[in-house]
Biopython code that builds the backbone (N, CA, C, O; Angstrom):
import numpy as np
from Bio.PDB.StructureBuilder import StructureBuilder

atoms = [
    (1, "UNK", "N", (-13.286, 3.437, 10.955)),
    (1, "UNK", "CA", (-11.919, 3.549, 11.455)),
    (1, "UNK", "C", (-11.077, 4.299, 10.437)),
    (1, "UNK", "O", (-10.727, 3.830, 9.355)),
    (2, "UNK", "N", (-10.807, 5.435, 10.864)),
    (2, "UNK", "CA", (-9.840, 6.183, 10.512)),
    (2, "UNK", "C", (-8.238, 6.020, 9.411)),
    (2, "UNK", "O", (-7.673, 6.554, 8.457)),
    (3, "UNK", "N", (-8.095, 4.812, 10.455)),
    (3, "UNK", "CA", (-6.906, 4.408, 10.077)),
    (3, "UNK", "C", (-7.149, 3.296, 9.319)),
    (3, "UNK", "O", (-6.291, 2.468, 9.628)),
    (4, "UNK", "N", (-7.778, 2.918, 8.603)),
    (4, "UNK", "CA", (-8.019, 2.379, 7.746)),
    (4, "UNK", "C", (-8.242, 2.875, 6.045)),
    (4, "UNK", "O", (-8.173, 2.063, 5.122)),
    (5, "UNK", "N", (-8.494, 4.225, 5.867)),
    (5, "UNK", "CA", (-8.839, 4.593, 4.721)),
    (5, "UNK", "C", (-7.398, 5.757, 4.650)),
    (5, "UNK", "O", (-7.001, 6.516, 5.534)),
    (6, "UNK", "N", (-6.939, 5.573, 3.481)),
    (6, "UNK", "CA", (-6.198, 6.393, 3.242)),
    (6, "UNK", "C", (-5.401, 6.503, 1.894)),
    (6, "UNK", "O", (-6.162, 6.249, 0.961)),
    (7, "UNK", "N", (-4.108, 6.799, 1.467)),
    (7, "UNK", "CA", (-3.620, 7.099, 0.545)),
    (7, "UNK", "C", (-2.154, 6.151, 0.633)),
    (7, "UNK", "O", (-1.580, 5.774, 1.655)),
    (8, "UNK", "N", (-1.825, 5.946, -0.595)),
    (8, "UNK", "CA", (-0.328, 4.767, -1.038)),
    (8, "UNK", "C", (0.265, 5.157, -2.063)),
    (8, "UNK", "O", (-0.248, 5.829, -2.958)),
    (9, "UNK", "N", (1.606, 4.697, -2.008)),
    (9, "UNK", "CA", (2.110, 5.700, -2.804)),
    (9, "UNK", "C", (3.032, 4.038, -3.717)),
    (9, "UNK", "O", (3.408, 3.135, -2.970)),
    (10, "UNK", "N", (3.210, 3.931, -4.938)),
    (10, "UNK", "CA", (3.724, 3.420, -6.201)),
    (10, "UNK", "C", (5.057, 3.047, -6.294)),
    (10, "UNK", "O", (5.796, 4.017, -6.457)),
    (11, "UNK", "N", (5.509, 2.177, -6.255)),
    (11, "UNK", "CA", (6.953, 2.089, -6.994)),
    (11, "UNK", "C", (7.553, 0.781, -7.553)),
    (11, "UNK", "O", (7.875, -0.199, -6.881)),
    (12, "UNK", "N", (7.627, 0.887, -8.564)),
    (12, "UNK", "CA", (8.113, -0.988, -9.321)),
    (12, "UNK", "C", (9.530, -1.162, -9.244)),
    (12, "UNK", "O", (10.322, -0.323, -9.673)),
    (13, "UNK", "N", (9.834, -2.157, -8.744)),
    (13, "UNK", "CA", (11.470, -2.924, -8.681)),
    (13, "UNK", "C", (11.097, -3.885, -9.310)),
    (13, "UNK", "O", (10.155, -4.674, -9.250)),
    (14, "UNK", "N", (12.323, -3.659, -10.193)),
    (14, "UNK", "CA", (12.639, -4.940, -11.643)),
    (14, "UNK", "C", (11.473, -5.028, -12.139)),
    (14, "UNK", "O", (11.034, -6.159, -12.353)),
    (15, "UNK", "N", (10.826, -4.098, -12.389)),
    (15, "UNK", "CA", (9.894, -4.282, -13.322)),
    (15, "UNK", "C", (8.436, -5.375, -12.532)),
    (15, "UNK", "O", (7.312, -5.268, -13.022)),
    (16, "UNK", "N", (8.575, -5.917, -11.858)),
    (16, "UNK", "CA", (8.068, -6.941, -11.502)),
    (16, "UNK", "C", (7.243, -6.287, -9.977)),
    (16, "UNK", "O", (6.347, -5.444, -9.939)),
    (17, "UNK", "N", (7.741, -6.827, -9.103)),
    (17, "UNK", "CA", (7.328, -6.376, -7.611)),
    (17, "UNK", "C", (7.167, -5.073, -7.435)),
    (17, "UNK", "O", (7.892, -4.302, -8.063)),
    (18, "UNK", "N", (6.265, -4.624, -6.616)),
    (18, "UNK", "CA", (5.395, -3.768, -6.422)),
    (18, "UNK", "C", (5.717, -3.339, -5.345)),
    (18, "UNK", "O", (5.299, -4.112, -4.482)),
    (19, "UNK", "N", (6.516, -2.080, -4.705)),
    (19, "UNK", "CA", (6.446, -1.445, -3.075)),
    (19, "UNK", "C", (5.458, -0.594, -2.899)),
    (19, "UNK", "O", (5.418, 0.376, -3.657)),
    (20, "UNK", "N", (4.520, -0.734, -1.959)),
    (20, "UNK", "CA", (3.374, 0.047, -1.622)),
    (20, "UNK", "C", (3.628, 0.588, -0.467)),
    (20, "UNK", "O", (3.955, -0.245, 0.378)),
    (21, "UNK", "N", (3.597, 1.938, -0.019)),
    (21, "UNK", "CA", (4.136, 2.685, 1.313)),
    (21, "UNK", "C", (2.517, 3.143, 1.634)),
    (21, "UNK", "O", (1.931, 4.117, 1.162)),
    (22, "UNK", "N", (2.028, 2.202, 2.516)),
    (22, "UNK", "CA", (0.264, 2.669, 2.674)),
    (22, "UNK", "C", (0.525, 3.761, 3.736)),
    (22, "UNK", "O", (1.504, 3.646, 4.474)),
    (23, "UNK", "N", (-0.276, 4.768, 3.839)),
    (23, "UNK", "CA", (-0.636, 6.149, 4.239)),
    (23, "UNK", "C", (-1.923, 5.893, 5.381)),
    (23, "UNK", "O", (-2.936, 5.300, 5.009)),
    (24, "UNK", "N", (-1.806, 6.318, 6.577)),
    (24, "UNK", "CA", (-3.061, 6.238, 7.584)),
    (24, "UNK", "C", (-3.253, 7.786, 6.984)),
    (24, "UNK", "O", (-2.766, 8.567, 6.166)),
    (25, "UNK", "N", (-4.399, 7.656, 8.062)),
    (25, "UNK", "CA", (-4.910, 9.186, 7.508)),
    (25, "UNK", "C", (-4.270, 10.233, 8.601)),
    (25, "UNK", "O", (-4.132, 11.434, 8.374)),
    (26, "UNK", "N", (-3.862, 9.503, 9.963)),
    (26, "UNK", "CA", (-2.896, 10.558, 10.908)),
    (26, "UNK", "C", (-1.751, 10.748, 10.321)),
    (26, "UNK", "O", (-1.076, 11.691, 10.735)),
    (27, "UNK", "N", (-0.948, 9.483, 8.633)),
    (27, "UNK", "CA", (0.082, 10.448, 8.832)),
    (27, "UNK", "C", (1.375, 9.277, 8.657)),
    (27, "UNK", "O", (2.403, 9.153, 7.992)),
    (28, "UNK", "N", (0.569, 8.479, 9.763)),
    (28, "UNK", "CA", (1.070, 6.830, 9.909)),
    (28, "UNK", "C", (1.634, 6.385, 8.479)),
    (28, "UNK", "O", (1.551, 6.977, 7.403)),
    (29, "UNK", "N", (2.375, 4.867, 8.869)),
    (29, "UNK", "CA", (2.090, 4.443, 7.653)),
    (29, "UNK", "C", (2.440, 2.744, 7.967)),
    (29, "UNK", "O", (2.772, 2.205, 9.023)),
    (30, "UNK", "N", (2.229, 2.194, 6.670)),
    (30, "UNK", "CA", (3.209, 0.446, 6.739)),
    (30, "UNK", "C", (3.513, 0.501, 5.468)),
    (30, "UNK", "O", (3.079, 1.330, 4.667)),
    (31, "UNK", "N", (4.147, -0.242, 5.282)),
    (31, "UNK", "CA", (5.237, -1.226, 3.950)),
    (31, "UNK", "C", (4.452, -2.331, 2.987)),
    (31, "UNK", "O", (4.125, -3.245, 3.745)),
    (32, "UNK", "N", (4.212, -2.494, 2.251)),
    (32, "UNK", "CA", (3.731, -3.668, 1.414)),
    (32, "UNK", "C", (4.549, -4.573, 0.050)),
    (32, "UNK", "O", (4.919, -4.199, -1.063)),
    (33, "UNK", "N", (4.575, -5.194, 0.379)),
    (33, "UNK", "CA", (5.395, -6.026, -1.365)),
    (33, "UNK", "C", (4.095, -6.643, -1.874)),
    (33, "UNK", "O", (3.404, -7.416, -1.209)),
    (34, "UNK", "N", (3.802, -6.198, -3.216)),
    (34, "UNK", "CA", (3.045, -6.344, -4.036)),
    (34, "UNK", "C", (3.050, -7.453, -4.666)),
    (34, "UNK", "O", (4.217, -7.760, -4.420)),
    (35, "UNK", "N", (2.536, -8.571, -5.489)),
    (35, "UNK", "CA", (2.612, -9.521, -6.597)),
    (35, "UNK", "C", (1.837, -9.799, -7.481)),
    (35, "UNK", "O", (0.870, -10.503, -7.193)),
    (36, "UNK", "N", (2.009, -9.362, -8.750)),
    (36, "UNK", "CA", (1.205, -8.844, -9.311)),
    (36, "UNK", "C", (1.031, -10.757, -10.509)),
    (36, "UNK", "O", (1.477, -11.084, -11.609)),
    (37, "UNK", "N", (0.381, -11.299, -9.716)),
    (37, "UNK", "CA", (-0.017, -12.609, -10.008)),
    (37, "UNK", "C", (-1.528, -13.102, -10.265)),
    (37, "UNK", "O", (-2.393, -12.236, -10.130)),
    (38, "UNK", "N", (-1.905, -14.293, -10.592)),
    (38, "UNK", "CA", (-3.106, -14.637, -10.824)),
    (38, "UNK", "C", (-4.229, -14.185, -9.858)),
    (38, "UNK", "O", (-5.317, -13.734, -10.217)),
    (39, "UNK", "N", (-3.721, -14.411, -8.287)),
    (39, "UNK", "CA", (-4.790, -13.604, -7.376)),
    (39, "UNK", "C", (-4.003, -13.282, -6.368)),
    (39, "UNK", "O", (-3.649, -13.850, -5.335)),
    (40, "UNK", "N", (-3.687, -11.720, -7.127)),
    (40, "UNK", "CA", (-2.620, -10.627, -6.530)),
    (40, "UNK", "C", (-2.839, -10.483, -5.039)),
    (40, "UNK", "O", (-3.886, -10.345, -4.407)),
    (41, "UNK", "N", (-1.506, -10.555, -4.618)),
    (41, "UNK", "CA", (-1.279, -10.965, -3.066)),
    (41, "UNK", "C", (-0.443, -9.941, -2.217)),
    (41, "UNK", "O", (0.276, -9.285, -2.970)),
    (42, "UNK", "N", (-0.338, -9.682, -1.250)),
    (42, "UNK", "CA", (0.621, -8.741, -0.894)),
    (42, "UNK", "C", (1.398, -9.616, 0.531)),
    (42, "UNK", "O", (0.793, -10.460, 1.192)),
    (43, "UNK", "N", (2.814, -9.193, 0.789)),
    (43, "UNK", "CA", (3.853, -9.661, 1.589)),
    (43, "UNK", "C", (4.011, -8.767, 2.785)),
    (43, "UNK", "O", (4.989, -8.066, 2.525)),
    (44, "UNK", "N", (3.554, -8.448, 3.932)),
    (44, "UNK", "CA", (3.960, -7.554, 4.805)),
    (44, "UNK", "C", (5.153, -6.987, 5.073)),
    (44, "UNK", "O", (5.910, -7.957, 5.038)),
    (45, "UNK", "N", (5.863, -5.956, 5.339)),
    (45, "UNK", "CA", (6.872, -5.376, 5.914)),
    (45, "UNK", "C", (7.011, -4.636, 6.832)),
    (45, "UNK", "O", (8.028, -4.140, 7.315)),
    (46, "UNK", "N", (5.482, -4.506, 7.213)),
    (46, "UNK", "CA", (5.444, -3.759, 8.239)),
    (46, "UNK", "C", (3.941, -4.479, 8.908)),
    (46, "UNK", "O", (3.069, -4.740, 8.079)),
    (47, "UNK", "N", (3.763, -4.672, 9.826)),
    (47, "UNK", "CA", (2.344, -5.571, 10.157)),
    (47, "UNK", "C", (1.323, -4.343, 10.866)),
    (47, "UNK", "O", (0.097, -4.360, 10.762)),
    (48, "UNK", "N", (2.217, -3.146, 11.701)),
    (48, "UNK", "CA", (1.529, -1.913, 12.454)),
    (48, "UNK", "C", (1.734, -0.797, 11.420)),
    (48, "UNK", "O", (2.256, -0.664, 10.313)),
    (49, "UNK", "N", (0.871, 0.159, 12.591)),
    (49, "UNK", "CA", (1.169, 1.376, 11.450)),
    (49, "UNK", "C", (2.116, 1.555, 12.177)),
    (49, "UNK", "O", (2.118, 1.123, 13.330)),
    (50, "UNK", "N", (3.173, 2.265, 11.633)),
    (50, "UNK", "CA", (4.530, 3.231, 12.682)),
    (50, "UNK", "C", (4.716, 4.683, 11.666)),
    (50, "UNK", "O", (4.947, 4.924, 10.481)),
    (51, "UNK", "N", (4.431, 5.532, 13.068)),
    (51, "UNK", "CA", (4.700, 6.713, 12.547)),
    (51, "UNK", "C", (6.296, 7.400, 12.118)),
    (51, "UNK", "O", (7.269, 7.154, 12.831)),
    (52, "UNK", "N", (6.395, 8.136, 11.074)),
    (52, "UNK", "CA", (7.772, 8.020, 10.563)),
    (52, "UNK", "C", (7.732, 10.104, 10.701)),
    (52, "UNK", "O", (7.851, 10.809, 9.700)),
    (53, "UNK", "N", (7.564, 10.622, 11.996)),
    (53, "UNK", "CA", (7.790, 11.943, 12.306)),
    (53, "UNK", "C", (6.945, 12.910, 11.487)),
    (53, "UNK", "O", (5.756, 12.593, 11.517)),
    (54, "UNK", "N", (7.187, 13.902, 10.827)),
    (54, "UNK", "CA", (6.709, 14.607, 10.105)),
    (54, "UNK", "C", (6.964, 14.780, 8.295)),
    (54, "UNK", "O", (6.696, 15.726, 7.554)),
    (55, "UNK", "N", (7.507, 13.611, 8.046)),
    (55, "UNK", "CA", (8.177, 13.292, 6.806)),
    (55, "UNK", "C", (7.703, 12.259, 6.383)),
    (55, "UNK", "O", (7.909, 11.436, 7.275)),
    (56, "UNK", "N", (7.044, 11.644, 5.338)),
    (56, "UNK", "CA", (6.750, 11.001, 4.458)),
    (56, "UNK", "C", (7.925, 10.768, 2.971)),
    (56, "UNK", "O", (7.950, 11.560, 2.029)),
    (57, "UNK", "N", (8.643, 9.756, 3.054)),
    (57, "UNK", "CA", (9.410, 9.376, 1.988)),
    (57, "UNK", "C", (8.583, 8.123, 1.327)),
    (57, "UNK", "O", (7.667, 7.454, 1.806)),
    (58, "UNK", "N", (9.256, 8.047, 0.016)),
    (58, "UNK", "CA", (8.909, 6.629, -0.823)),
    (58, "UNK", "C", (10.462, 6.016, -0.944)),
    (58, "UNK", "O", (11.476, 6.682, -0.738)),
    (59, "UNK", "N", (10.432, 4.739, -1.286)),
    (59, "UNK", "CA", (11.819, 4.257, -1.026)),
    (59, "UNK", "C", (12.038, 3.614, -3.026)),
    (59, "UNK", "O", (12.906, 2.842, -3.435)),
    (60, "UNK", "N", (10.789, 4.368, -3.951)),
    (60, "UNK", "CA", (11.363, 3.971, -5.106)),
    (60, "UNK", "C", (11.604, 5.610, -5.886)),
    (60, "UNK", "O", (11.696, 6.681, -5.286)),
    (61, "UNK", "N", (11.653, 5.424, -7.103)),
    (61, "UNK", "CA", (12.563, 6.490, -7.597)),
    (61, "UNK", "C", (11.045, 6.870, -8.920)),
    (61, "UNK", "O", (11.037, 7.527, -9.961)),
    (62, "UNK", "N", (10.064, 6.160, -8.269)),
    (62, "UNK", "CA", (8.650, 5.902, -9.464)),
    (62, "UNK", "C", (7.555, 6.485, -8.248)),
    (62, "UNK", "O", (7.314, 5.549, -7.485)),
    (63, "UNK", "N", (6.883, 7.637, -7.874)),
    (63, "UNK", "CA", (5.513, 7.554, -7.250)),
    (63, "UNK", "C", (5.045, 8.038, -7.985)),
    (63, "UNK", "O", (5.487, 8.890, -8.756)),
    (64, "UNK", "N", (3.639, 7.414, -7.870)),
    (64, "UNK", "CA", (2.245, 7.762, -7.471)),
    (64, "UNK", "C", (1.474, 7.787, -6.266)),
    (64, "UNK", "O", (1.646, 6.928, -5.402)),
    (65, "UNK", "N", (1.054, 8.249, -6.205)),
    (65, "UNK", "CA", (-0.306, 8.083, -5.114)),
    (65, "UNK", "C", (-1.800, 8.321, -5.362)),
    (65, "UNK", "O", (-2.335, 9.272, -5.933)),
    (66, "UNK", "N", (-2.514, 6.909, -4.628)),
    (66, "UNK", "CA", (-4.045, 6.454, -4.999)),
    (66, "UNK", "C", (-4.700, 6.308, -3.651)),
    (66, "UNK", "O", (-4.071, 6.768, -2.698)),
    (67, "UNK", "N", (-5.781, 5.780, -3.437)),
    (67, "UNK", "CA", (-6.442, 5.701, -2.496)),
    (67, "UNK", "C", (-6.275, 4.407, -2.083)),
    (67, "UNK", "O", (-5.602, 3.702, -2.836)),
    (68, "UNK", "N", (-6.850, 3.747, -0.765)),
    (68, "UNK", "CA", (-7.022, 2.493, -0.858)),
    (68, "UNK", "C", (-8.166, 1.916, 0.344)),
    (68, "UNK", "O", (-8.681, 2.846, 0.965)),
    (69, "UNK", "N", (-8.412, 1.187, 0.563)),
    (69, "UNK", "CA", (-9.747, 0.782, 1.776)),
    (69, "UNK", "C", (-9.225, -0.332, 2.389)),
    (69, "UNK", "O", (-8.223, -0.630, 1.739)),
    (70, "UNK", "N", (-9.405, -1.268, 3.487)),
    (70, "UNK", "CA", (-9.302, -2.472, 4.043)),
    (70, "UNK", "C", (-10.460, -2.889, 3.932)),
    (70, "UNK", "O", (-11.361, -2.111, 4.244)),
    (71, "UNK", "N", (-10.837, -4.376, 3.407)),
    (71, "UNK", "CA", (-11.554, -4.620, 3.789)),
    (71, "UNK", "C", (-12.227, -5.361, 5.219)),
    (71, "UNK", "O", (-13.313, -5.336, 5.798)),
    (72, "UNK", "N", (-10.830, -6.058, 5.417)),
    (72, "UNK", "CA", (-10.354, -7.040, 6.341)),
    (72, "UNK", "C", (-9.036, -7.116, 6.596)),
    (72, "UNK", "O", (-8.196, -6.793, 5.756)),
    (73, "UNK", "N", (-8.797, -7.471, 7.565)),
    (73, "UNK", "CA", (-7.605, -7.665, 8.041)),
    (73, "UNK", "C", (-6.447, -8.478, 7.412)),
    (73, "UNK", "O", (-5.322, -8.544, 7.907)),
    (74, "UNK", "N", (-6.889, -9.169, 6.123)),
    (74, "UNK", "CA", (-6.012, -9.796, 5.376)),
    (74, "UNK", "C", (-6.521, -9.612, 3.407)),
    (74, "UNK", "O", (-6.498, -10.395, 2.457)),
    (75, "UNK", "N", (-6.959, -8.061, 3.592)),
    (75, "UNK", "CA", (-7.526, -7.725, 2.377)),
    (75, "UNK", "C", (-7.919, -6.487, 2.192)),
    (75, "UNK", "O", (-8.966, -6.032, 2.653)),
    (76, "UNK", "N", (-6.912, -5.715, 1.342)),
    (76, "UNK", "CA", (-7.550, -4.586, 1.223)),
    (76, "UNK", "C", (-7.027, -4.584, -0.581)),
    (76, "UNK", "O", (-6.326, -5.307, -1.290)),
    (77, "UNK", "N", (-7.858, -3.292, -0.765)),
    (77, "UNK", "CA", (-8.245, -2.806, -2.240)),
    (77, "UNK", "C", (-7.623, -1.559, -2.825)),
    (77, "UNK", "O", (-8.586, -0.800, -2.933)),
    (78, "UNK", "N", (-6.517, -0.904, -3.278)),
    (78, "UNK", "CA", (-5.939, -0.421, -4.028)),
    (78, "UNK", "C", (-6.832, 0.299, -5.167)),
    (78, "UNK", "O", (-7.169, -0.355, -6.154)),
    (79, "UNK", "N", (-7.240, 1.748, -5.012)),
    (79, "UNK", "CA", (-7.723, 2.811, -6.308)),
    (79, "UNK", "C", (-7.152, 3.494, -7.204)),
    (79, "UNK", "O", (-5.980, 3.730, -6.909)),
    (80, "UNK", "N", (-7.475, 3.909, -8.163)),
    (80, "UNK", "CA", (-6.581, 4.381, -9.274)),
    (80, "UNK", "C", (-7.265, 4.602, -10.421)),
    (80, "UNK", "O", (-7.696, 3.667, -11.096)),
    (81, "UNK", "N", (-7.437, 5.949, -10.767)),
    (81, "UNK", "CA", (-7.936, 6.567, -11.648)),
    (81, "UNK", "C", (-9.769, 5.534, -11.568)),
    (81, "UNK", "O", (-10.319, 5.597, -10.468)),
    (82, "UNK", "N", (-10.235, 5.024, -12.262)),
    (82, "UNK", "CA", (-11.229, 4.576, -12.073)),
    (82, "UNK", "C", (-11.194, 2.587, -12.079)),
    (82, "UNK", "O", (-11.975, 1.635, -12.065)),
    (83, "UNK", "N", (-9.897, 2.850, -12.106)),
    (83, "UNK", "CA", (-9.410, 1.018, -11.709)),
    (83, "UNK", "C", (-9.530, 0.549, -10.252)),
    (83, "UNK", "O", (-9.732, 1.499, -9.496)),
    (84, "UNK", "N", (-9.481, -0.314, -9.811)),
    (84, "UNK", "CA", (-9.385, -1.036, -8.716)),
    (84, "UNK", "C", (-8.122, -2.132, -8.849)),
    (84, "UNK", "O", (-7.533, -2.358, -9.906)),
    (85, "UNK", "N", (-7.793, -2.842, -7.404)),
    (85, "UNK", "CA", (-7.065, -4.050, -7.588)),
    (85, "UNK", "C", (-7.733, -4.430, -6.162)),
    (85, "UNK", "O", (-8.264, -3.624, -5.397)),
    (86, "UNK", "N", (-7.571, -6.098, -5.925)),
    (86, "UNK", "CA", (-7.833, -6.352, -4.723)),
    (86, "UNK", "C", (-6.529, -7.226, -4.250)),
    (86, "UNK", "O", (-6.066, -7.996, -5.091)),
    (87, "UNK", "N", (-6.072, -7.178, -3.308)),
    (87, "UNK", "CA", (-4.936, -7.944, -2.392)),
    (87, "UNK", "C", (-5.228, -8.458, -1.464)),
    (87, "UNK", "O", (-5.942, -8.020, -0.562)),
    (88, "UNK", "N", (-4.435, -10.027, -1.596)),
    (88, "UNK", "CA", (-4.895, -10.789, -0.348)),
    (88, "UNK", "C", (-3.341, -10.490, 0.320)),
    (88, "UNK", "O", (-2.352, -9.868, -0.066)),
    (89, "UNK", "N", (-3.755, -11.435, 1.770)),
    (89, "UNK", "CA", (-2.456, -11.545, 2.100)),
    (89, "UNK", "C", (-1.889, -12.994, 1.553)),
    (89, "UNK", "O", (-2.506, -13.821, 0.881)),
    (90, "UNK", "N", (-0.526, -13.058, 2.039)),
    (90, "UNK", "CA", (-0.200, -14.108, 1.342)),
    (90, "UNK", "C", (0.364, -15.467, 2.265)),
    (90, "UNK", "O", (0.696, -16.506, 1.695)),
]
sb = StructureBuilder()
sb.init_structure("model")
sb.init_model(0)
sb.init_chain("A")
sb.init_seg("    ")
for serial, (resi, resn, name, xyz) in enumerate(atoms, 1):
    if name == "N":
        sb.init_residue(resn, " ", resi, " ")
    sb.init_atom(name, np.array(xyz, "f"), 0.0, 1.0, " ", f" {name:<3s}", serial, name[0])
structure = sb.get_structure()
């Protein structure tokens, strides 16, 4: 599935929480709040993909962009340089 593998893009508020803007590979996208805790979890903000036209924004003032995979529907995995992270839901 297609829409499952794709690209996310970085941004830290207060130093702390984590906004992840996940990337489908059409283009799509969803929202994530990060927590970067004992067994790092993520907060939905978006539960579908929704397409946002022909424009791709980040809503922090910090990107990057990495890869990432699902594994499951309440777990996917975050790439980066030769690091990993894994996220549950929460």
């Amino acid at each position: 599935d297609q829409s499952l593998v794709g690209t996310w893009e970085s941004g830290v508020v207060n130093g702390y929480y984590i906004h992840q803007k996940i990337f489908g590979a059409d283009g799509s996208f969803a929202s994530r709040w990060l927590y970067a805790t004992g067994r790092s979890t993520y907060s939905e903000v978006s539960g579908t993909w929704t397409a946002d036209g022909y424009t791709l924004t980040t809503v922090t003032d910090h990107t990057d962009t990495y890869s990432y995979t699902f594994t499951d529907s309440d777990t996917f995995t975050l790439q980066w340089d030769s690091e990993s992270r894994i996220y549950y839901r929460t």
